[in-house]
The first five atom37 places (N, CA, C, CB, O) and aatype in JSON, in Angstrom:
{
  "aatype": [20, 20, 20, 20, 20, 20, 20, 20, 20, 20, 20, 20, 20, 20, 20, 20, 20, 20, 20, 20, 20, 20, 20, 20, 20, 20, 20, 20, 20, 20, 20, 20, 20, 20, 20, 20, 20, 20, 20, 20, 20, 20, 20, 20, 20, 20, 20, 20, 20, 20, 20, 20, 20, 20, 20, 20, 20, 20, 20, 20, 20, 20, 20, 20, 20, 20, 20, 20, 20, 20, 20, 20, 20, 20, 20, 20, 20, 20, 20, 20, 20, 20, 20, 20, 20, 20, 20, 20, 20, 20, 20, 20, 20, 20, 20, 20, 20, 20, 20, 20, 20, 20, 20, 20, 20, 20, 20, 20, 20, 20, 20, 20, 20, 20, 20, 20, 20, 20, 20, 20],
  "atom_mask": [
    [1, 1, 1, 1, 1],
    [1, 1, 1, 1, 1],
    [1, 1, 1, 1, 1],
    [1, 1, 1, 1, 1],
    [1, 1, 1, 1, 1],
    [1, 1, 1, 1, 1],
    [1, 1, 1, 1, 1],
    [1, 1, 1, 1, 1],
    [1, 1, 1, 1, 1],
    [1, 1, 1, 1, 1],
    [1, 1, 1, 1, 1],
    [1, 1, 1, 1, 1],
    [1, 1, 1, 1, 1],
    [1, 1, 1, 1, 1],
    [1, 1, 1, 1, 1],
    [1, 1, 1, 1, 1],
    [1, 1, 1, 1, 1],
    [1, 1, 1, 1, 1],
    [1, 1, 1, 1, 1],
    [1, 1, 1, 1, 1],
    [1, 1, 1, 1, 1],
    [1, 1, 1, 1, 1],
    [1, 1, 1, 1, 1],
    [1, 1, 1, 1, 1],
    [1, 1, 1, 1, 1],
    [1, 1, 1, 1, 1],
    [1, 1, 1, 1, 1],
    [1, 1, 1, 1, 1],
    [1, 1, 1, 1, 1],
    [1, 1, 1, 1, 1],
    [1, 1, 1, 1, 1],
    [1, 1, 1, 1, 1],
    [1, 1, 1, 1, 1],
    [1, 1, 1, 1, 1],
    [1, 1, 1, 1, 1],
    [1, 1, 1, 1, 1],
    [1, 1, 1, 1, 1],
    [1, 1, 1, 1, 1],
    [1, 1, 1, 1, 1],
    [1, 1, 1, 1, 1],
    [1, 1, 1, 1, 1],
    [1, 1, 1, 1, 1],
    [1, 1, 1, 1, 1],
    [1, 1, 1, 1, 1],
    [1, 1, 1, 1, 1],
    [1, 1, 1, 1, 1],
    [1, 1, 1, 1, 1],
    [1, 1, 1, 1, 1],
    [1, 1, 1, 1, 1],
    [1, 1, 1, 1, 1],
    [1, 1, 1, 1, 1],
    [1, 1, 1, 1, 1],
    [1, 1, 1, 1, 1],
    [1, 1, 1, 1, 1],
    [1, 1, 1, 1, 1],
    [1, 1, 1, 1, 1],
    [1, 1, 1, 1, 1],
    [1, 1, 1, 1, 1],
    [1, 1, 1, 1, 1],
    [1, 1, 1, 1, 1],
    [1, 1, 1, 1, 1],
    [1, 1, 1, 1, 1],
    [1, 1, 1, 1, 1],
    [1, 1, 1, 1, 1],
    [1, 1, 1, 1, 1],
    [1, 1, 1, 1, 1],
    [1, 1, 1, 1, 1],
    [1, 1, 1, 1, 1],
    [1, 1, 1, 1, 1],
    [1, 1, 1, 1, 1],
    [1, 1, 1, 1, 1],
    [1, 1, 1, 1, 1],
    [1, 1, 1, 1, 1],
    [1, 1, 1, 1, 1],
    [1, 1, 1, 1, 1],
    [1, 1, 1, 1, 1],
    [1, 1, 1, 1, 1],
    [1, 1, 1, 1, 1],
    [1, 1, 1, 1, 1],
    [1, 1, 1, 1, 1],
    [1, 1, 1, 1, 1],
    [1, 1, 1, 1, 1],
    [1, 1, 1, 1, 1],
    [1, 1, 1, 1, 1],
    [1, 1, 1, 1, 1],
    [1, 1, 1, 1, 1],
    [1, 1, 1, 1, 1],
    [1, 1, 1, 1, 1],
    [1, 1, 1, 1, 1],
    [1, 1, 1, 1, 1],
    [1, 1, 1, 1, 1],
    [1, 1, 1, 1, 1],
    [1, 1, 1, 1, 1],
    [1, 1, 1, 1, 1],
    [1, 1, 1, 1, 1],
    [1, 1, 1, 1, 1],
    [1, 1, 1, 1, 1],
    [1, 1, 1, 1, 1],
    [1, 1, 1, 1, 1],
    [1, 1, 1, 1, 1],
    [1, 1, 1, 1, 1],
    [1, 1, 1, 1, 1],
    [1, 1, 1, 1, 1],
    [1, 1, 1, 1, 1],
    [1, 1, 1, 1, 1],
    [1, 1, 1, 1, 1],
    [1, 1, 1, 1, 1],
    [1, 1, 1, 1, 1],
    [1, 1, 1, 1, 1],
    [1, 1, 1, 1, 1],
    [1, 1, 1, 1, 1],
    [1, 1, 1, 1, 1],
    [1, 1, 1, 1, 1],
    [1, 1, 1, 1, 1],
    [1, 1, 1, 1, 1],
    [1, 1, 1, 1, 1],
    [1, 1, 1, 1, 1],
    [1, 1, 1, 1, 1],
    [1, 1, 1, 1, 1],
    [1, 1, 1, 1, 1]
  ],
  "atom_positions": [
    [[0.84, -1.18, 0.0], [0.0, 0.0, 0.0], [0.89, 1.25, 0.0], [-0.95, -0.01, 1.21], [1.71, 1.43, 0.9]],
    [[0.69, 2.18, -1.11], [1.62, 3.49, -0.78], [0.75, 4.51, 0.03], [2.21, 4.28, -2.23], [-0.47, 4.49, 0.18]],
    [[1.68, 5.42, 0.54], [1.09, 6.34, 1.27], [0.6, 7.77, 0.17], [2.23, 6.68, 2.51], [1.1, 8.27, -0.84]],
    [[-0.67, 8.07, 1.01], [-0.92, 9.26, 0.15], [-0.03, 10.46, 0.86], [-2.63, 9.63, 0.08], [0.22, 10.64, 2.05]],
    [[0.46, 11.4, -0.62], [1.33, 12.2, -0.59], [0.44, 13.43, -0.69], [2.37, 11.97, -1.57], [-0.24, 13.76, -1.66]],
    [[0.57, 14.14, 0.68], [0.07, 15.19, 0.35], [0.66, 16.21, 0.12], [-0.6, 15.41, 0.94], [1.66, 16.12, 0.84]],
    [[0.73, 17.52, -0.61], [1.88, 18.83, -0.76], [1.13, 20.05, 0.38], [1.95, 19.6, -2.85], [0.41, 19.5, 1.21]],
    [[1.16, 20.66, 0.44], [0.67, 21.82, 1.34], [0.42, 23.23, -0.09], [2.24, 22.26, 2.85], [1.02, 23.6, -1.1]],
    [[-0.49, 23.51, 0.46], [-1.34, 24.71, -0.18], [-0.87, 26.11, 0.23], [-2.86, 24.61, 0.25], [-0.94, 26.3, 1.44]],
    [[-0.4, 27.18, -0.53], [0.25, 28.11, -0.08], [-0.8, 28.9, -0.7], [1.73, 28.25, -0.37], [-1.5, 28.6, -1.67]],
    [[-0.81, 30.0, 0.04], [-2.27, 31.11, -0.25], [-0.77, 32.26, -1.31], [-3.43, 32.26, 2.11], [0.42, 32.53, -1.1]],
    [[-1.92, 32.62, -2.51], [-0.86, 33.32, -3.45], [-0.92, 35.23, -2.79], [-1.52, 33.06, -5.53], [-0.12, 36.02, -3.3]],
    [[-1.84, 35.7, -1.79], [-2.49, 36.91, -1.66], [-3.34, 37.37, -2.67], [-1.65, 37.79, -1.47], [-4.07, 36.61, -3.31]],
    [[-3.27, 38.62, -2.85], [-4.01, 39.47, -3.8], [-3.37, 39.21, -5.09], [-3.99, 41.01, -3.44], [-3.97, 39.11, -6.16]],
    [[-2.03, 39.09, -4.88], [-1.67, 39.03, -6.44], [-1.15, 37.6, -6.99], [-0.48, 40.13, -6.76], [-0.05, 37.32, -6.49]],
    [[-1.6, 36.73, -7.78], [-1.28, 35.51, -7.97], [0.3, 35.99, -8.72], [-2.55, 34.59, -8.89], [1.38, 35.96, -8.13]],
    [[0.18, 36.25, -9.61], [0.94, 36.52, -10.78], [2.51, 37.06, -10.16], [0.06, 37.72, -11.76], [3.63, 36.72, -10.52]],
    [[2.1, 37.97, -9.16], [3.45, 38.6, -8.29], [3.84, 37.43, -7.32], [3.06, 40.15, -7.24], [4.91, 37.52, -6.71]],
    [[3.19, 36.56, -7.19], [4.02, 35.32, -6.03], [3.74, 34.19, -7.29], [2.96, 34.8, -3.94], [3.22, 33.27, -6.66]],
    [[3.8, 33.78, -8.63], [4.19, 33.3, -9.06], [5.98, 33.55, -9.9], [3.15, 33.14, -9.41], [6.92, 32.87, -10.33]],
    [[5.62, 34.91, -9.74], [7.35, 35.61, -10.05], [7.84, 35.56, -8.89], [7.61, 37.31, -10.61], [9.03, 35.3, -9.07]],
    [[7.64, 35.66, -7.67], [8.48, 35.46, -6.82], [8.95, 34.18, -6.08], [8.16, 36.16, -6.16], [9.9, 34.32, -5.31]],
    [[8.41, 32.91, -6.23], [8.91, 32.03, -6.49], [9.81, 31.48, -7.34], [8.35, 31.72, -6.47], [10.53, 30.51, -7.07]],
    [[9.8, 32.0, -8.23], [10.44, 31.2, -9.26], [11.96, 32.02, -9.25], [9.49, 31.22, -10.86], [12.99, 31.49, -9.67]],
    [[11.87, 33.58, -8.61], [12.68, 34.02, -8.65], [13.62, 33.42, -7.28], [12.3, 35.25, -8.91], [14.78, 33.03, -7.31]],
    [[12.78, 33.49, -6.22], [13.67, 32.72, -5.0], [13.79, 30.97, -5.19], [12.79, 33.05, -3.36], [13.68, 29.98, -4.45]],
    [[14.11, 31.27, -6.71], [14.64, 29.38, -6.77], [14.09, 28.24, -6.95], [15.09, 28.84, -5.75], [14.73, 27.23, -7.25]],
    [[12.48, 28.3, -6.75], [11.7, 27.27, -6.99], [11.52, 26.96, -8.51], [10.48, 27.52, -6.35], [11.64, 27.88, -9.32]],
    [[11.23, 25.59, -8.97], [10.55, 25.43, -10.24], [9.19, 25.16, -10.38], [11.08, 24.54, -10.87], [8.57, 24.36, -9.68]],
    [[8.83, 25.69, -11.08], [6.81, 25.75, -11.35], [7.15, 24.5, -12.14], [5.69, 27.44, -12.52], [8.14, 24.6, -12.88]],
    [[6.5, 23.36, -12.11], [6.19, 21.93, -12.85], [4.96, 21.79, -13.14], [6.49, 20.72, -12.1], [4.84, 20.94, -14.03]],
    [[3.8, 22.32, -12.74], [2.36, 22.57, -13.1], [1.58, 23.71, -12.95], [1.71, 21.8, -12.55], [1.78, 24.41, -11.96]],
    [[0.77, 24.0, -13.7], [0.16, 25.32, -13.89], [-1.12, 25.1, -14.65], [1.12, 26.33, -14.67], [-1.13, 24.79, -15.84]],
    [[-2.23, 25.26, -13.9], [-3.74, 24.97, -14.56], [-4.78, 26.2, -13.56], [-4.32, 22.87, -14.22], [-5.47, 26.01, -12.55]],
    [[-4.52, 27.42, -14.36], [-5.8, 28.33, -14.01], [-5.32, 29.13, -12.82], [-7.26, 27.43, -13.61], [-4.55, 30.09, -12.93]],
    [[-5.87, 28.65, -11.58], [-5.31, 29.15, -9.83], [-4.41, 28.37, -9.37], [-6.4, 29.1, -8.57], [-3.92, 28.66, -8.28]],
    [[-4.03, 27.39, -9.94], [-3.17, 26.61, -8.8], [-2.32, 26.22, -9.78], [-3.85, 25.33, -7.8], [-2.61, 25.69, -10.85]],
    [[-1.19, 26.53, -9.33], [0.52, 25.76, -9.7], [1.28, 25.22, -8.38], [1.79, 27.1, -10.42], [1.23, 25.5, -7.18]],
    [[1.93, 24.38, -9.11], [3.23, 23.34, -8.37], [4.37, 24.17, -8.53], [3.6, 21.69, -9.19], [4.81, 24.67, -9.56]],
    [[4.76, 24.23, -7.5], [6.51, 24.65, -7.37], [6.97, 23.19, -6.44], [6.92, 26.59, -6.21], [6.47, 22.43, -5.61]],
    [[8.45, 23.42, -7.3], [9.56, 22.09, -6.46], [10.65, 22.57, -6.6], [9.73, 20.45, -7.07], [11.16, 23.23, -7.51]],
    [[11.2, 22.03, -5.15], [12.24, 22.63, -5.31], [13.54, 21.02, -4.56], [12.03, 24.44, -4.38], [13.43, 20.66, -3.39]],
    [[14.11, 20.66, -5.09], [14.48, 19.39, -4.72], [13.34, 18.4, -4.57], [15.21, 19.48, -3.54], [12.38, 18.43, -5.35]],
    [[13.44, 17.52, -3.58], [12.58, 16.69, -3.63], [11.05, 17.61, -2.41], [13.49, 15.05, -3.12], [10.23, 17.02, -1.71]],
    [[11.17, 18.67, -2.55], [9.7, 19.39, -2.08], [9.27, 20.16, -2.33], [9.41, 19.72, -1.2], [9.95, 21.17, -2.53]],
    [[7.48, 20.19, -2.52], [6.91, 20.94, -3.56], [5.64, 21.04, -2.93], [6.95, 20.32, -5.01], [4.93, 20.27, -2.27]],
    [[5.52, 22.76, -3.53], [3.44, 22.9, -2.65], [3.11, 23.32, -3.79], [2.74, 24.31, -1.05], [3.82, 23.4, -4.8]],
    [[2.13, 23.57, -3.66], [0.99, 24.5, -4.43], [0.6, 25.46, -4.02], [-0.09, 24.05, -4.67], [0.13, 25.51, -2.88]],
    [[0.67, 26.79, -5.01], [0.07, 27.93, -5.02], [-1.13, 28.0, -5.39], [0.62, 28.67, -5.6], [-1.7, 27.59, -6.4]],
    [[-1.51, 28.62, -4.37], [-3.22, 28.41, -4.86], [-3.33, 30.12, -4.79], [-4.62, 27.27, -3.45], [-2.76, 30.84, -3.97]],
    [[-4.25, 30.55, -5.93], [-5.11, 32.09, -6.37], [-5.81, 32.47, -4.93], [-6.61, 31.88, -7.84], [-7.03, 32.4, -5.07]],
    [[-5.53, 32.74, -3.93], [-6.33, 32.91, -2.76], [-5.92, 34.24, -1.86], [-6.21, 31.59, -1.93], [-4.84, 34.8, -1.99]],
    [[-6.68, 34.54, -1.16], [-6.39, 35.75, -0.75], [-7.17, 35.88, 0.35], [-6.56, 36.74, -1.69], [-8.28, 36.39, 0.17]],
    [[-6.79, 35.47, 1.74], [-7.69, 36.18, 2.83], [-6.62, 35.97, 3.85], [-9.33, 35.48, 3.23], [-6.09, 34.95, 4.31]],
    [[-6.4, 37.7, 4.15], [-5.03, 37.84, 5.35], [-5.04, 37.47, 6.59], [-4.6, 39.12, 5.67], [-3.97, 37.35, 7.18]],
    [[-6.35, 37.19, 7.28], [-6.38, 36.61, 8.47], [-5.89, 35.18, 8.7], [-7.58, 36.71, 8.82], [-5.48, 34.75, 9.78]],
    [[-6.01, 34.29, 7.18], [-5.81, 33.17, 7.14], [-4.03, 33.28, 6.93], [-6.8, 32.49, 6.05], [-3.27, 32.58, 7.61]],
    [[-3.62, 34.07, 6.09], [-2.2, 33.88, 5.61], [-1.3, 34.26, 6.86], [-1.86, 34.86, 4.25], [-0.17, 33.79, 7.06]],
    [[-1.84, 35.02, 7.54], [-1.14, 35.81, 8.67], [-0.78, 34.7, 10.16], [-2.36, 37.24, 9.13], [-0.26, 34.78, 11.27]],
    [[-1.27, 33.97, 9.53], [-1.11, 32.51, 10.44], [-0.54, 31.28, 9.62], [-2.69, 31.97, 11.02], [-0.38, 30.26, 10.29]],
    [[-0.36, 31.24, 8.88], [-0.16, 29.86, 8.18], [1.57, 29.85, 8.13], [-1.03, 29.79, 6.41], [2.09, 30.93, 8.42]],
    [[2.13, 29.17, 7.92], [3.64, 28.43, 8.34], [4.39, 27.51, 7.48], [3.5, 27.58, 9.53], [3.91, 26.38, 7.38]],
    [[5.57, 27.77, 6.8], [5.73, 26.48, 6.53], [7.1, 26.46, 6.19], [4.82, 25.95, 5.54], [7.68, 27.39, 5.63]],
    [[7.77, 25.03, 6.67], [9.21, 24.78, 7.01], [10.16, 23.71, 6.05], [9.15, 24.22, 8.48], [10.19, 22.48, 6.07]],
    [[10.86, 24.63, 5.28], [11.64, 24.06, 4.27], [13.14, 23.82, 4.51], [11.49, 24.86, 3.18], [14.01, 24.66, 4.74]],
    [[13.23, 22.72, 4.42], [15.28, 22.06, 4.65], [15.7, 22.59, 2.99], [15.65, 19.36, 4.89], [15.28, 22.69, 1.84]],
    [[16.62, 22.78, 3.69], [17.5, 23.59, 2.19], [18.99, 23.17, 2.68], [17.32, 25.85, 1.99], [19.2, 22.81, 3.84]],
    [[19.88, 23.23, 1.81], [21.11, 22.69, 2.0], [22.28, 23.51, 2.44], [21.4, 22.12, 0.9], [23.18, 23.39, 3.27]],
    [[21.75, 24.78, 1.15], [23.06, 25.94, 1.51], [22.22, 27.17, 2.09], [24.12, 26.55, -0.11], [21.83, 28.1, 1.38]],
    [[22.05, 27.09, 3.16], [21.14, 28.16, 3.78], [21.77, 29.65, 3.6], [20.92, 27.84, 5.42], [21.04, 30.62, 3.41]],
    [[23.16, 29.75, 3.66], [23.72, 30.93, 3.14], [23.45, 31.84, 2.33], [24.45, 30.76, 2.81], [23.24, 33.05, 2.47]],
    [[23.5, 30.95, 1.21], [22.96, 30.69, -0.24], [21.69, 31.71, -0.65], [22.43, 29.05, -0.35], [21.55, 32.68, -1.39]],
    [[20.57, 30.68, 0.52], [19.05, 31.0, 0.39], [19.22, 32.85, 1.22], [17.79, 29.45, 1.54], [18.48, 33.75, 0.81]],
    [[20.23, 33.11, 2.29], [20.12, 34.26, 2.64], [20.54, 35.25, 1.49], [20.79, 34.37, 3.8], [19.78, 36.17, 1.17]],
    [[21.53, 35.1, 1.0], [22.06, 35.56, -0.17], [21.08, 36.31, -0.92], [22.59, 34.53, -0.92], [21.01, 37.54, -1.0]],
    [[20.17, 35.25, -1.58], [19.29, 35.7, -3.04], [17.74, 36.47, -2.16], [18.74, 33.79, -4.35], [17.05, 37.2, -2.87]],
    [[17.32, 36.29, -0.81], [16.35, 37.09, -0.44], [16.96, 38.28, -0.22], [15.63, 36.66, 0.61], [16.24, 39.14, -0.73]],
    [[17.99, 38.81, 0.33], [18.71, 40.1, 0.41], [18.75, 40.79, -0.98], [20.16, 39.88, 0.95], [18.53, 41.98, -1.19]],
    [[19.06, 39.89, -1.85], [19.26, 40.58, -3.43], [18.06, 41.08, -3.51], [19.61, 39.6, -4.82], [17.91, 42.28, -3.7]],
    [[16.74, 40.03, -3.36], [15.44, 40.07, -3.4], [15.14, 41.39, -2.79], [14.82, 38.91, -2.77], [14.81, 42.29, -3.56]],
    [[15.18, 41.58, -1.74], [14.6, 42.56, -0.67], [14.85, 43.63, -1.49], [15.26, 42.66, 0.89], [13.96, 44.18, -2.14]],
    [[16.41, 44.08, -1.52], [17.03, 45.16, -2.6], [16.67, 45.61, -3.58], [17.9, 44.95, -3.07], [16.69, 46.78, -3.97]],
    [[16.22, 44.44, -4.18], [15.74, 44.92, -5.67], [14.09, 45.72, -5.7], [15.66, 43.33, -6.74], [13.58, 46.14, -6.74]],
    [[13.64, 45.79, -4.75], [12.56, 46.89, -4.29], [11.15, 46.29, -5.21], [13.15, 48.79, -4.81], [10.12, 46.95, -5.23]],
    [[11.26, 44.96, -5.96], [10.0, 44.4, -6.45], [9.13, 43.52, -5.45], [10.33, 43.58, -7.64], [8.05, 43.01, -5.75]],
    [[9.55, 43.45, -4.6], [8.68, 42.38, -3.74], [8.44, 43.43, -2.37], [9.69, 40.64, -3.3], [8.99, 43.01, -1.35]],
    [[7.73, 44.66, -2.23], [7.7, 45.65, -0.93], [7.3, 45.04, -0.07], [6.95, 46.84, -0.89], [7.72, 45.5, 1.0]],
    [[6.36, 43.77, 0.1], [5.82, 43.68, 1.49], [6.75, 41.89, 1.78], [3.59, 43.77, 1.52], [6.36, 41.23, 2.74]],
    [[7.72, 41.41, 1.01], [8.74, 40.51, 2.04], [9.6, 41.36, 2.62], [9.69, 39.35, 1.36], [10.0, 42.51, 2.41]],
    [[9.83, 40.16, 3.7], [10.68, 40.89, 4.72], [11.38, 39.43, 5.44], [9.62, 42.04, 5.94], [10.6, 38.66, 6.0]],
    [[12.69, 39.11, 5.4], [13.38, 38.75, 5.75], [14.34, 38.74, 6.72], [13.45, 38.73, 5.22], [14.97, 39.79, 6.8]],
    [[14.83, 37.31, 7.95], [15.25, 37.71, 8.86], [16.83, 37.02, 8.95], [14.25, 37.5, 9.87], [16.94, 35.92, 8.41]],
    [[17.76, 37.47, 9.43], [18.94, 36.85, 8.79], [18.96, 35.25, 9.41], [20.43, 37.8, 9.2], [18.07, 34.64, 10.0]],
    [[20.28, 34.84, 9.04], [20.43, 33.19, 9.81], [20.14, 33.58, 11.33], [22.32, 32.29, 9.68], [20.45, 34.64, 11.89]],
    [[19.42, 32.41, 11.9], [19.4, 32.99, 13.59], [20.13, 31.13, 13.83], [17.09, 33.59, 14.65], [19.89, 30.28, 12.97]],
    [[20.59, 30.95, 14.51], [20.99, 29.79, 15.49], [20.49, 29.49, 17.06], [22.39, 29.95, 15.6], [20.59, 30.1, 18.13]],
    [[19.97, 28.37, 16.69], [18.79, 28.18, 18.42], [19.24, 27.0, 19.0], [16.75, 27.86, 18.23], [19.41, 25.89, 18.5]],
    [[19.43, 27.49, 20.33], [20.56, 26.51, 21.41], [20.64, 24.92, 20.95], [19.89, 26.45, 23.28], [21.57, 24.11, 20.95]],
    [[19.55, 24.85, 20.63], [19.29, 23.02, 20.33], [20.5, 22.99, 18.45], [16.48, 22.5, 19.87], [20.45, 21.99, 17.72]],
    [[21.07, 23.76, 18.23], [22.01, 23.59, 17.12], [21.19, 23.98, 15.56], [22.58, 21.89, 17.21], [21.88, 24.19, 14.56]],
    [[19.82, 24.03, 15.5], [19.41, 24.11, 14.54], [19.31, 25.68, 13.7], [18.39, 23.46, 14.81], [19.34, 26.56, 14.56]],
    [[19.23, 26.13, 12.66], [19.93, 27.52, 12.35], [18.58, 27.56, 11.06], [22.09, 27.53, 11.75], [18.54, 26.82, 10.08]],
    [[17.84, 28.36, 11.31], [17.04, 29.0, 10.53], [17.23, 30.74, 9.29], [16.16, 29.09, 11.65], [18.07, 31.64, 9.25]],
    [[16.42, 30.54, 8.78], [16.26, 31.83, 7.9], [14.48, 32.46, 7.73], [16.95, 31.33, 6.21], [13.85, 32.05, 6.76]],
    [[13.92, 33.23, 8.5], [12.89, 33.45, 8.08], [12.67, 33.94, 7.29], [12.4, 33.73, 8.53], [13.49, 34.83, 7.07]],
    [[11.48, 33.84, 6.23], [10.79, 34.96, 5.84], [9.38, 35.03, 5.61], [11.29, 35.35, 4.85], [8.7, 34.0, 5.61]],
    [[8.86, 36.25, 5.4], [7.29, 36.29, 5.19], [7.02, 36.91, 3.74], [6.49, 37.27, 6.42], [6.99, 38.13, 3.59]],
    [[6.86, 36.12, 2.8], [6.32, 36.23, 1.44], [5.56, 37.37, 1.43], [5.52, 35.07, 0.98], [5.09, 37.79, 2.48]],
    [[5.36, 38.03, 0.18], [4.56, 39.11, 0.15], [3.07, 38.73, -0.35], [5.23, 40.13, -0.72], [2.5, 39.38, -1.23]],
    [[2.45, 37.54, 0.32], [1.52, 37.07, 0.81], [0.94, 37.62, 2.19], [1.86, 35.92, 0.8], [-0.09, 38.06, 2.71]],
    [[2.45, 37.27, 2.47], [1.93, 37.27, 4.18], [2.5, 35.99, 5.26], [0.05, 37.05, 4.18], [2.65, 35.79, 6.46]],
    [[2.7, 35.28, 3.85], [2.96, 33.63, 4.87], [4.52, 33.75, 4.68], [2.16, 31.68, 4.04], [5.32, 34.18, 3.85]],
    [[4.5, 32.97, 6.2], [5.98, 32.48, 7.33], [6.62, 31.58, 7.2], [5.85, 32.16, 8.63], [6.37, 30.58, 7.87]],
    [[7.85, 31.59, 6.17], [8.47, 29.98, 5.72], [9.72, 30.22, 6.72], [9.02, 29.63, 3.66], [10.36, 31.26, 6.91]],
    [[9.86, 28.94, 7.31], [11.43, 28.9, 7.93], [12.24, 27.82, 7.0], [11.48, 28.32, 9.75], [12.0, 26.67, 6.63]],
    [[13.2, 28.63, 6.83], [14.56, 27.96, 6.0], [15.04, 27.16, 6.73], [15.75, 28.81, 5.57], [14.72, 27.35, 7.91]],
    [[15.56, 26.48, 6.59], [16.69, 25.65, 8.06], [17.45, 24.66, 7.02], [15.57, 24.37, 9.74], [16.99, 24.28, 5.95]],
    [[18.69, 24.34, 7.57], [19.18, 23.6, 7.51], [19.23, 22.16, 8.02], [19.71, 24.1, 7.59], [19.56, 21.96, 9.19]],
    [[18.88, 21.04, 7.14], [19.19, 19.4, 7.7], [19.79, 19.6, 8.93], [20.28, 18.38, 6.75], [20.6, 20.52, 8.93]],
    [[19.62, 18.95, 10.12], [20.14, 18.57, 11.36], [20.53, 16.98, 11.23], [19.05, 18.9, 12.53], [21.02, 16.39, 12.19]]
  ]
}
């Protein structure tokens, strides 16, 4: 019996089209695209953007991606931030938390809260 695979649903905000460029610009690949909802992957993990928009919901929602060269990932959101097309991300540098594990936040110009981290 295989297990069902589920991906997680990422709310796109008001603007689909501006968090489909901004994915793709912070590194992800779009692999499907039908109407409101596309697939981004990025190694072996991948959600869906869904056309949606309600901030009470986004302003809570979370989601936690292993990445390899976390440096890397700080790197291209700083470029990001800079480049003054994405006004409402906001990015927080590497933080390191006693238990050894070392994150990168940020909050999409959605609204939603991805933590970067590195494999432990």
């Amino acid at each position: 019996m295989n297990a069902l695979k589920l991906r997680p649903f990422v709310p796109s905000g008001a603007d689909y089209e501006l968090a489909q460029r901004f994915f793709e610009e912070l590194g992800f690949r779009k692999t499907y695209a039908d109407g409101s909802l596309c697939l981004f992957r990025i190694g072996e993990q991948e959600f869906f953007l869904q056309n949606f928009h309600d901030q009470s919901f986004q302003d809570q929602f979370m989601l936690e991606l292993a990445v390899e060269d976390l440096d890397g990932w700080w790197v291209r959101m700083q470029t990001m931030q800079r480049s003054g097309a994405y006004a409402d991300m906001r990015a927080k540098e590497p933080t390191v938390y006693p238990w050894g594990k070392r994150e990168v936040h940020l909050i999409d110009p959605a609204g939603v809260c991805w933590h970067f981290s590195e494999p432990i």
